[in-house]
C-alpha positions in Angstrom: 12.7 143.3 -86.2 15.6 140.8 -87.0 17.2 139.8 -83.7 20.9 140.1 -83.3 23.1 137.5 -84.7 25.1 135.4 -81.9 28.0 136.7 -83.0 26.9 140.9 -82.9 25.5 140.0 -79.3 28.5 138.3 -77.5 30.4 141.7 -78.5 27.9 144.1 -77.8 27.4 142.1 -74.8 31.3 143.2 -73.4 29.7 147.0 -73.3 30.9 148.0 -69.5 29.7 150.5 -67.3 32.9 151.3 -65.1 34.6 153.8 -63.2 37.3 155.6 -64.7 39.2 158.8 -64.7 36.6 160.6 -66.0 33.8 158.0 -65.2 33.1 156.9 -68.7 30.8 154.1 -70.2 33.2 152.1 -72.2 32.9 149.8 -75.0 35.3 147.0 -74.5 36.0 143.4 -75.1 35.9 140.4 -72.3 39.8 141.4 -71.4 41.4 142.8 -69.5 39.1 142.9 -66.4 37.0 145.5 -65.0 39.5 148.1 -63.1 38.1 148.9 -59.7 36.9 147.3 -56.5 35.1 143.9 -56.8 31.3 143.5 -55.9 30.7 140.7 -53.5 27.3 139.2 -55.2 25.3 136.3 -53.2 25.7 134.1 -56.3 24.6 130.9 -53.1 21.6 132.5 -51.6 19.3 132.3 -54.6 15.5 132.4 -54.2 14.7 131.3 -57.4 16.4 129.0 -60.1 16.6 129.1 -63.8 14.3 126.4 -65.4 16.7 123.2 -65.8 14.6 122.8 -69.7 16.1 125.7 -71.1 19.9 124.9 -70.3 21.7 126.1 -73.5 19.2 128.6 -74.8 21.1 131.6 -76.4 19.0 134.7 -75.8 18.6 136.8 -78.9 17.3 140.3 -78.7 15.8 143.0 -81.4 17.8 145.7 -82.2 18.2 148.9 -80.1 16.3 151.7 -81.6 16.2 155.2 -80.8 13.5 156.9 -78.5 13.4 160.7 -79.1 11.8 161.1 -75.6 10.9 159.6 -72.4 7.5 162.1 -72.2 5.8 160.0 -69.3 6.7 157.8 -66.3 7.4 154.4 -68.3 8.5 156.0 -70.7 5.4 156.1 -73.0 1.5 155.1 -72.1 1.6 151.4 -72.5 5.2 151.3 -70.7 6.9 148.7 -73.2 10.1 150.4 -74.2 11.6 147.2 -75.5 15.7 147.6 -76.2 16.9 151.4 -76.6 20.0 152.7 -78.5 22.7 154.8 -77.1 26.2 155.2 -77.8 29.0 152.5 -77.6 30.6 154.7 -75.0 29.0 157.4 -73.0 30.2 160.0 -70.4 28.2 162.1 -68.0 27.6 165.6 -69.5 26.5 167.6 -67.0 24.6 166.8 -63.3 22.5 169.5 -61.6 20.7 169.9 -57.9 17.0 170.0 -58.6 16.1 170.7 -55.0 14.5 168.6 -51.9 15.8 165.1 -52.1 14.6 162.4 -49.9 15.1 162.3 -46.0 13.1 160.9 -43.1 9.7 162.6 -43.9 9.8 163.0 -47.6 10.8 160.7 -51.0 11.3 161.4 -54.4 8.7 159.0 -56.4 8.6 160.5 -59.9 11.2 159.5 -62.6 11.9 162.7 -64.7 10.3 162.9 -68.0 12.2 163.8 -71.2 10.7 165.7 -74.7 11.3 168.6 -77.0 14.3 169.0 -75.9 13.5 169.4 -72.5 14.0 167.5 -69.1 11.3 167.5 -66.1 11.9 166.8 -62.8 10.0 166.9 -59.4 11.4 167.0 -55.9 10.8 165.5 -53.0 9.0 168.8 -51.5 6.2 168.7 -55.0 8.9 171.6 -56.8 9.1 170.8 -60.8 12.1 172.0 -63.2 12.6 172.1 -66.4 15.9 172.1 -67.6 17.4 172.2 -70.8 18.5 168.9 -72.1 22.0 169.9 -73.8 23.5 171.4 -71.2 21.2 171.4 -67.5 20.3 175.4 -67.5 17.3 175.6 -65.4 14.4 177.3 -67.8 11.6 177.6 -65.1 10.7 176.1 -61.8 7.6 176.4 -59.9 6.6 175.3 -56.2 3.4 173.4 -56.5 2.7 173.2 -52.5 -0.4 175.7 -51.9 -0.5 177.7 -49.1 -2.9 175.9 -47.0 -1.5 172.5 -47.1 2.0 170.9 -45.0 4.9 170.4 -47.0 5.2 166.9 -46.0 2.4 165.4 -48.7 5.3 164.2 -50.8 4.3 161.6 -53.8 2.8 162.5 -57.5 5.1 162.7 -60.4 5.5 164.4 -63.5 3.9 163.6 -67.9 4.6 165.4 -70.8 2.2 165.5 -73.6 1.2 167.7 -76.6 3.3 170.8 -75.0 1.8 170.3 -71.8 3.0 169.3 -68.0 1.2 167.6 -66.3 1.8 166.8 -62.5 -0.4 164.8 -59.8 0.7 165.8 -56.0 0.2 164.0 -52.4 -1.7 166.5 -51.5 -4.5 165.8 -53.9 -3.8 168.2 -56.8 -3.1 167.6 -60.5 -1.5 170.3 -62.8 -1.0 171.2 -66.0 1.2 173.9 -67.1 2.7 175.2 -70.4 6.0 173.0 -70.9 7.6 176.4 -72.1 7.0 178.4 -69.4 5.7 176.8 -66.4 2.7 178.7 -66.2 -0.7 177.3 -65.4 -3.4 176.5 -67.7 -5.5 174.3 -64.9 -5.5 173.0 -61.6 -8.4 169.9 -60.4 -8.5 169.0 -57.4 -9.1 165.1 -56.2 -10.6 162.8 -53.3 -7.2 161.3 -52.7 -2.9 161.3 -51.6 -1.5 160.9 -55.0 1.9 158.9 -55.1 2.1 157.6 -58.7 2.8 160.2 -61.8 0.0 160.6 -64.0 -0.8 158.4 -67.5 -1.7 160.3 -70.9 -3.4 158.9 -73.3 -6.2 160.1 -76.1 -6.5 163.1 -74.3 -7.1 161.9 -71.3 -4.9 162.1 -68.1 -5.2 159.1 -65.9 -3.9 159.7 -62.1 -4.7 157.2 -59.3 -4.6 157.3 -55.4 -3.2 155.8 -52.4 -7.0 154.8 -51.7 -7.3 152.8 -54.8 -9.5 155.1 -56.8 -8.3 155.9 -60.7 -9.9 159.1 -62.5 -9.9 160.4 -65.8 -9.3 163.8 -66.4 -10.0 165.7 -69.7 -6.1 166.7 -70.7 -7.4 170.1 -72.1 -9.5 171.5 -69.1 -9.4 168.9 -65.9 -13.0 167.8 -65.7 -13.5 165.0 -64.6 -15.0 162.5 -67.4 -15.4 159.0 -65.0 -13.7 157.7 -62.1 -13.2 154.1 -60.8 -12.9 152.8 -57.1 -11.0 149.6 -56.0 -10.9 147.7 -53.2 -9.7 149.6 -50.3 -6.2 148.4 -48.6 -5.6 149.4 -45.4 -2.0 149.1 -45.6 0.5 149.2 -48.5 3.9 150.3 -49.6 5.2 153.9 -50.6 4.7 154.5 -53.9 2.3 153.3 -56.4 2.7 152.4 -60.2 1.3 154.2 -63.2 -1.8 153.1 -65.0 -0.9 151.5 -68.1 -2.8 152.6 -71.5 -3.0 151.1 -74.9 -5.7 150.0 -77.8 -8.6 152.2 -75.8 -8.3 150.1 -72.5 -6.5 151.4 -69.3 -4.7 148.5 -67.0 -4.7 150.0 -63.3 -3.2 148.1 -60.5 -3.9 149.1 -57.0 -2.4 148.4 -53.3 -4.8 145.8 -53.0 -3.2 143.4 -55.1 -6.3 143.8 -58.1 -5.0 144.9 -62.0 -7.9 146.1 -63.6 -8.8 146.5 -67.1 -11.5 149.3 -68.1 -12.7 151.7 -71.2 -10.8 154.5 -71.7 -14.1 156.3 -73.3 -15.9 155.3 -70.2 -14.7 153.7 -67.6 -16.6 150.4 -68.2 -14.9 147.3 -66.5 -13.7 144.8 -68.9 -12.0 142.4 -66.9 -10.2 142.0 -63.2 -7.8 139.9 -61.5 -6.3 140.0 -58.4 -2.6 138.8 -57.1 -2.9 138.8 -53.8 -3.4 135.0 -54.0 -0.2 134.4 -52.8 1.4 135.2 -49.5 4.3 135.0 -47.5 5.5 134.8 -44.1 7.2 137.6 -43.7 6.1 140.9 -42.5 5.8 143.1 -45.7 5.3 140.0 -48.0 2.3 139.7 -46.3 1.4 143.3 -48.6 -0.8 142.3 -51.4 0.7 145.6 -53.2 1.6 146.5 -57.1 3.9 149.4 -56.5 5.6 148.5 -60.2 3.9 149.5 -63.4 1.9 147.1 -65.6 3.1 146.9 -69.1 0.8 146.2 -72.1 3.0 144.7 -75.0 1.6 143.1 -78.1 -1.9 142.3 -76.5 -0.7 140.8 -73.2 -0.6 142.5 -69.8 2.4 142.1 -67.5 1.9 142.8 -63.9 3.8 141.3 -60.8 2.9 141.9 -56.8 4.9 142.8 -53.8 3.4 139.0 -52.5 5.0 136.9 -54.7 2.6 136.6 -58.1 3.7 137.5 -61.5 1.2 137.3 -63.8 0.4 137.7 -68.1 -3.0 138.6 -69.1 -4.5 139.0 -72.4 -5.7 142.3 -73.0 -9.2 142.1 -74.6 -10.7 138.6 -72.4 -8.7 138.5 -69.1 -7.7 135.2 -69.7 -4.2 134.2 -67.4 -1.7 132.9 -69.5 0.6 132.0 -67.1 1.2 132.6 -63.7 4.9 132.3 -61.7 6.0 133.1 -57.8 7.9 136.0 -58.6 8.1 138.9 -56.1 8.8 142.9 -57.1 8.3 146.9 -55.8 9.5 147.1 -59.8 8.3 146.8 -63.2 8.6 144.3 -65.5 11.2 145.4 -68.6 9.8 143.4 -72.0 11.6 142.7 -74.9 11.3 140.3 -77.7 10.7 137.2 -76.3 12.3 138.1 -72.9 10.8 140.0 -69.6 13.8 141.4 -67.5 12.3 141.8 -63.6 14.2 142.5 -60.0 13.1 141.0 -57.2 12.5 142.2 -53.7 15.3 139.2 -53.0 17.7 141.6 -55.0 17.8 139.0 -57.6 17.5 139.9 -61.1 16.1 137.2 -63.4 15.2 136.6 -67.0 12.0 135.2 -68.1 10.3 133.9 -71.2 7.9 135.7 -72.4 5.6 133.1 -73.4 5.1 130.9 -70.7 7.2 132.8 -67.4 10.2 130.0 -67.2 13.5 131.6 -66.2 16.1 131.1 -68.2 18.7 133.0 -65.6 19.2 134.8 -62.1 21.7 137.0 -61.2 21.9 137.7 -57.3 23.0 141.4 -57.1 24.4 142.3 -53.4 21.8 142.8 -50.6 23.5 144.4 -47.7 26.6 147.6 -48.0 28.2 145.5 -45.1 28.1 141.6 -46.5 29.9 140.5 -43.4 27.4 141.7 -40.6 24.7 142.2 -43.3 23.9 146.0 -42.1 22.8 148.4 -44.2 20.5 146.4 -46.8 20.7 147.9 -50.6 17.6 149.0 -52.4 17.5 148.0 -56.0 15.8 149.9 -58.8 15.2 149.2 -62.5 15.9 146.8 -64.8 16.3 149.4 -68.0 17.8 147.7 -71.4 19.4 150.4 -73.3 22.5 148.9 -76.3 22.8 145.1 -74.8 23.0 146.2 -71.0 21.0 146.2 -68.3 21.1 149.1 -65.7 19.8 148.7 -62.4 20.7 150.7 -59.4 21.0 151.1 -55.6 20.5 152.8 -52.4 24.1 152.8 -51.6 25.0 154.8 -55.0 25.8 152.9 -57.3 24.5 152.0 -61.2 25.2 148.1 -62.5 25.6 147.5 -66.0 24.3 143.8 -66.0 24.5 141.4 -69.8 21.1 140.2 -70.6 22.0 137.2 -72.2 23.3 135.5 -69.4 23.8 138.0 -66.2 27.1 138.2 -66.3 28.1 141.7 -64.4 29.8 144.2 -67.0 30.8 146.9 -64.5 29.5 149.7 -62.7 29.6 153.5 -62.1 29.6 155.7 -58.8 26.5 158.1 -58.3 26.3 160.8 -56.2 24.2 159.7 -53.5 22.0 156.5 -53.8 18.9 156.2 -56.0 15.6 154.7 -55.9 14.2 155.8 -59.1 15.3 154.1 -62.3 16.8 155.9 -64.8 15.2 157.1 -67.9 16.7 157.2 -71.6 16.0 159.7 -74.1 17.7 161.1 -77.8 20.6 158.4 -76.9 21.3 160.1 -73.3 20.8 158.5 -69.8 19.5 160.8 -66.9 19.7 159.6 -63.1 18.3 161.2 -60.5 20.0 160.6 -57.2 18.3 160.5 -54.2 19.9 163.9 -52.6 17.7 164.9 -55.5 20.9 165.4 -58.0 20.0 165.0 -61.7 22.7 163.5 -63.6 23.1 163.3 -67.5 25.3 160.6 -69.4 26.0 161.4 -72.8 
């Protein structure tokens, strides 16, 4: 698509996210300036530096279009979303409890899944809900925990696909039910702590575990049709990403720092890397870990490390086509000619998409209390819905940041902090908070 003239994105650029009397997104110009507290950024403790050759570049993006559904974690199998449509001005609808948020023995790690007019969620204690998207009425909810096994195997997530559930579970379990009703059609057990949601593609369910192993499960009964095992990692980071899926290969990255490329039909290798080639210093930088999703997007693969190694791939040879000492727990967001990623140095940064220079950073704050530098903030996202990028934090609070030059539009209060970006569907935006409320802006 035709991208935005200069003129169309400079206005829909003033779009603000800010707190109001009844906690509206707003649609306003440049003046007058954003009502509120101010948020101290560390615009002079920068990691990384925009490319001095592309001083003056004007970013122009494709047009938001609209997404009937967010049916999988990603968003959809190959996880490239691109630039998403909603309203000029939006306001939160409705916000319901879901159940077991996160505390010192358990997390939430599955973004909620949105189709057909439904919203799934899973809890920090493996207990999925569907609620209705209009209004938040609960329709079913089921406890997924058998009898036999401890509460604490928290990790998994939640995929929609052709009026199915499906749900992978820490405790080695993967799930589908009717989306309707709740009710099971099968239940396959694995070798392996689950932590990442599971992929769909082609009839196939792709789920991987914390011991680097992927398998492919038949979506209609749960056999297994192949598996593949990875390097094993000792160590990594809670959490894990989806595999990505897209023109009959699958792109699975693993704690180990390897993204590898295989068959759908099959499970044949066709290529690997590995970006664990870089490493740092200090203590978890030393993690070779992927814990962000790989996107596929117009025959290139996106994948970036916990270590400090961003990478693009081409699909079909393996080939690098460039490499750049970037470091992220998140995954990329690609659009146009852009990548959007956030750093583990709570930076967020623009890239090209052709050859990795950055064309901006924007240093978001790192710590609740700036001045003694207690309480260090946990940022999650980028997602680019109508010319703004949402990110949010541990300390409760969603940014509304421009991506044509990172200039901070606003922001908006959530109820408790969140880890888990937020997902967009049928022009709404759902958040889950981390006391495991599930919030809908309309």
């Amino acid at each position: 698509m035709a991208p935005y003239s200069v003129i169309r994105s400079a206005l829909a650029a003033a779009l603000v996210l800010t707190v109001s009397a009844c906690d509206t997104w707003l649609g306003e110009k440049e003046a007058p300036p954003l009502p509120g507290d101010r948020i101290s950024v560390l615009l002079n403790e920068r990691s990384l530096s925009a490319d001095p050759t592309l001083a003056g570049h004007k970013i122009l993006l494709p047009r938001p279009t609209r997404n009937a559904a967010w049916p999988q974690e990603g968003g959809y199998a190959n996880h490239a979303m691109h630039h998403i449509e909603v309203s000029d001005a939006i306001k939160p609808v409705w916000e319901r409890d879901i159940g077991q948020g996160l505390d010192d023995e358990e997390r939430l790690t599955s973004q909620p899944v949105v189709a057909a007019g439904m919203v799934y969620v899973m809890d920090a204690a493996n207990t999925v809900t569907a609620l209705r998207t209009d209004n938040g009425n609960k329709v079913w909810s089921i406890d997924l925990t058998q009898d036999e096994e401890d509460d604490d195997f928290f990790g998994g997530g939640v995929a929609y696909d052709k009026g199915s559930v499906f749900i992978s579970t820490g405790f080695g379990e993967v799930f589908a039910l009717n989306a309707k009703t709740g009710h099971q059609i099968w239940r396959k057990s694995v070798q392996g702590t689950m932590r990442a949601a599971p992929t769909i593609r082609g009839n196939r369910v792709f789920v991987t575990t914390a011991d680097n192993k992927l398998f492919a499960l038949s979506a209609f009964t749960g056999e297994e049709l192949w598996n593949y095992e990875g390097i094993f990692e000792m160590a990594g980071m809670l959490g894990s990403g989806s595999p990505a899926v897209d023109k009959g290969v699958v792109v699975v990255t693993f704690s180990s720092g390897e993204v590898v490329a295989l068959k759908v039909e099959n499970g044949r290798q066709v290529w690997s890397d590995s970006l664990a080639t870089v490493r740092r210093s200090e203590g978890a930088s030393n993690l070779a870990d992927i814990r962000g999703r790989p996107v596929i997007d117009r025959d290139r693969v996106f994948a970036v490390s916990q270590s400090g190694l961003m990478v693009a791939i081409d699909l079909r040879t393996g080939r690098r086509i460039w490499a750049n000492d970037v470091a992220s727990l998140e995954s990329p967001w690609v659009v146009g000619n852009y990548i959007y990623v956030l750093t583990t140095d709570s930076e967020l940064i623009c890239l090209s998409r052709k050859d990795g220079k950055i064309y901006w950073v924007k240093g978001l704050p790192r710590y609740e209390d700036m001045e003694d530098q207690e309480d260090r903030i946990i940022w999650t996202g980028p997602v680019l819905t109508s010319d703004r990028l949402l990110v949010a934090g541990s300390h409760g609070r969603a940014l509304a940041v421009s991506p044509y030059n990172g200039r901070l539009l606003g922001y908006v209060e959530m109820p408790d902090g969140v880890t888990i970006p937020p997902v967009i569907a049928d022009r709404s935006v759902y958040f889950l908070a981390n006391d495991a409320t599930l919030v809908s802006f309309k």
